[in-house]
N, C-alpha and C positions, 0 to 999 in steps of 0.2 A: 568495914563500918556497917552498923546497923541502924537502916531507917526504916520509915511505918510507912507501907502501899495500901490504900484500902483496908485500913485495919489492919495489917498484917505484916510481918517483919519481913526485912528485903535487908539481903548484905549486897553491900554497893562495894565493891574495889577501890582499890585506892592506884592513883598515878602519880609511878615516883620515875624521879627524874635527877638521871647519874651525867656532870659535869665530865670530859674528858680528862685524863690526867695532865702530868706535867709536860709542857713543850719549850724549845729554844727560847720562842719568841714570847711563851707567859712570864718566864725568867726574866728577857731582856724588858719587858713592856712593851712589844710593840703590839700594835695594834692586830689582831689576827680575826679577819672573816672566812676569807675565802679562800685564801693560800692555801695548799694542800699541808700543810708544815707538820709532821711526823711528831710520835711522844718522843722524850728523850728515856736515858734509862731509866732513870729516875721515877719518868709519867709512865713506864710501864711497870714497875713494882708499884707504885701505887692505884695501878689499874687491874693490879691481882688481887690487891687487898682491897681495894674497892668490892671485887665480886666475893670474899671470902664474910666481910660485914653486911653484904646484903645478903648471903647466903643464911646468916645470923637472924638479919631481923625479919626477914622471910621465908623461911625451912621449908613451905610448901611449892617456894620457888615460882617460875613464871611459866606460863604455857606458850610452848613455841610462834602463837598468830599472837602472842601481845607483847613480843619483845619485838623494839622497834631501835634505828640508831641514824642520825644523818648520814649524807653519803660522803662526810671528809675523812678524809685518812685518820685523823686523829680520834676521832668517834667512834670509827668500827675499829680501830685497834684496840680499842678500849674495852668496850664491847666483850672480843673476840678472848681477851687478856683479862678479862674478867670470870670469864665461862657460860658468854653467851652467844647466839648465834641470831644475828637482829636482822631483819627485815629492812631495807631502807627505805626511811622516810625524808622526799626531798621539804618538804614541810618546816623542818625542824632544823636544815642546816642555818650555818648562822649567820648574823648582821652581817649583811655585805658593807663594809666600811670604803668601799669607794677611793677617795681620794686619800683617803689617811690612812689605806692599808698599807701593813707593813713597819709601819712608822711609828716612833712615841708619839704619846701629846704634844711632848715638849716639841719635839720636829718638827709635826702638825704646826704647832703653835708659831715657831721661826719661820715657816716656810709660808703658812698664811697673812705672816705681818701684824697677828696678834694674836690674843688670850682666846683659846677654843677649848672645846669639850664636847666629846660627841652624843653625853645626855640630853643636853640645851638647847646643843647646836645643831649637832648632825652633820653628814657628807656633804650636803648641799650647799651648807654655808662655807664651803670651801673655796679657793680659787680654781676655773677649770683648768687654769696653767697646771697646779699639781695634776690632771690625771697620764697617763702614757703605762708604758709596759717597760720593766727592769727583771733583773735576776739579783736575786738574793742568795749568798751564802751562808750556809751555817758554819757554826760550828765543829759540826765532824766534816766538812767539805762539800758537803752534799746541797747542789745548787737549784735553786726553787723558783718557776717563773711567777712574778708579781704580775698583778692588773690593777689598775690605779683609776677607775669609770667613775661613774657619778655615784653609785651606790645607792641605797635603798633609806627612805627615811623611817623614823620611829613610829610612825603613823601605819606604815606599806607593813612592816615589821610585826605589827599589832594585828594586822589584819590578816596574815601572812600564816602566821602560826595558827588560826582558829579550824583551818582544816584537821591539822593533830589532832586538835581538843574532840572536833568530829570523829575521826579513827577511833581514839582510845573510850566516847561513852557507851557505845554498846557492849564493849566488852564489859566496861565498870559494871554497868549496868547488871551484867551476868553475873556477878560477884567475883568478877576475876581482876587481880593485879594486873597492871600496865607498865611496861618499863621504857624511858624515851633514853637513849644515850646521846648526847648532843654538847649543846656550848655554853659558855656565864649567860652570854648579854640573851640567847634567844629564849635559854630557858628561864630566864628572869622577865622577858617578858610577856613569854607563856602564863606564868604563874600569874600577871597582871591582866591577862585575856579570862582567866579563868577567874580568879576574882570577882573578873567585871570593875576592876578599877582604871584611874588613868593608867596611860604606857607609863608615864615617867616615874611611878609609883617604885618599877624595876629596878631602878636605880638606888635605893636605900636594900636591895636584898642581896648581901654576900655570898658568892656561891664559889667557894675554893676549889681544886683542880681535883677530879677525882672524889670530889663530896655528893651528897646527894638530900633529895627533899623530896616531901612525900605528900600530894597532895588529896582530899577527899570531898566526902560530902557530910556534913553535921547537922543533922534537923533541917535538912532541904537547901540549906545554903554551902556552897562551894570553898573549900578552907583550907587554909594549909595546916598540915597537919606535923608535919615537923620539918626544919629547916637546916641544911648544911651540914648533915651528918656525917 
């Protein structure tokens, strides 16, 4: 993008931001923060073709100090199965969902004794009877340890992510693209830290498994610049 510095034109980068592909647990609905829970085959061809359409709308590509990716399993295989090589940024990994990891809503919901939603709600408002430690299996057999703590609220969350937004503007700044590889909920409410709107704003932005969104700067002001590609 192109803005006016002192008279003068300035290309500002743009920071785009690739959703991990498909996993077990996005299929089942459960709840996924912090579990390390692996792509399925599925989340990995669609984490090829993810790098082959950013490869598309990008041709100039990224510079290796501005590829960045959380440090969960599911991120940097993404990443990696994309055709990039990220830096970890602990920043960006995602909502720690606390007492409702692991689990649907609907679970959540049984097991709390009522109607929950963790945009509204949050971890917090759970009972601390749900937290402890279990093992969960998947599907191909492959067994995964849960932690089940108080977890992080939408507030911690909002605040959490603005060191990212720190990393990625000097680079912008240089007229270089930024690329974050990470999760729905935190990059949804990166996009709301950037903004400068409320957190809960997050929650009206779809961000499908392996999609991505791009976000910049338009006449001084912070914008998304396209969404869920």
């Amino acid at each position: 993008m192109t803005e006016m510095m002192n008279g003068k034109a300035a290309v500002t980068g743009q920071l785009v931001l690739l959703r991990h592909g498909q996993t077990p647990w996005s299929v089942a609905g459960q709840q996924t923060g912090r579990t390390n829970v692996p792509l399925t085959a599925e989340g990995e061809d669609e984490a090829r073709d993810a790098g082959r359409r950013l490869r598309e709308a990008f041709p100039m590509g990224f510079d290796p100090d501005c590829i960045f990716a959380s440090p969960l399993k599911r991120a940097q295989q993404t990443a990696h199965l994309a055709g990039f090589e990220p830096q970890t940024l602990p920043s960006i990994i995602e909502w720690d969902y606390g007492r409702a990891e692991g689990r649907t809503p609907q679970t959540v919901a049984q097991m709390n004794g009522g109607e929950w939603n963790m945009w509204s709600d949050g971890p917090e408002a759970l009972d601390p009877s749900m937290e402890g430690d279990w093992v969960a299996t998947l599907p191909t057999g492959e067994q995964l340890p849960v932690h089940n703590g108080p977890g992080e609220t939408l507030a911690e969350v909002y605040d959490r992510v603005q060191p990212a937004i720190d990393t990625a503007m000097p680079l912008l700044a240089e007229g270089r693209n930024v690329l974050f590889v990470a999760h729905a909920h935190v990059l949804r409410i990166l996009t709301a830290r950037w903004l400068g709107v409320d957190p809960h704003f997050a929650r009206l932005l779809r961000l499908d498994t392996a999609h991505y969104s791009v976000l910049s700067v338009y006449k001084g002001d912070r914008v998304i610049n396209h969404w869920n590609c």
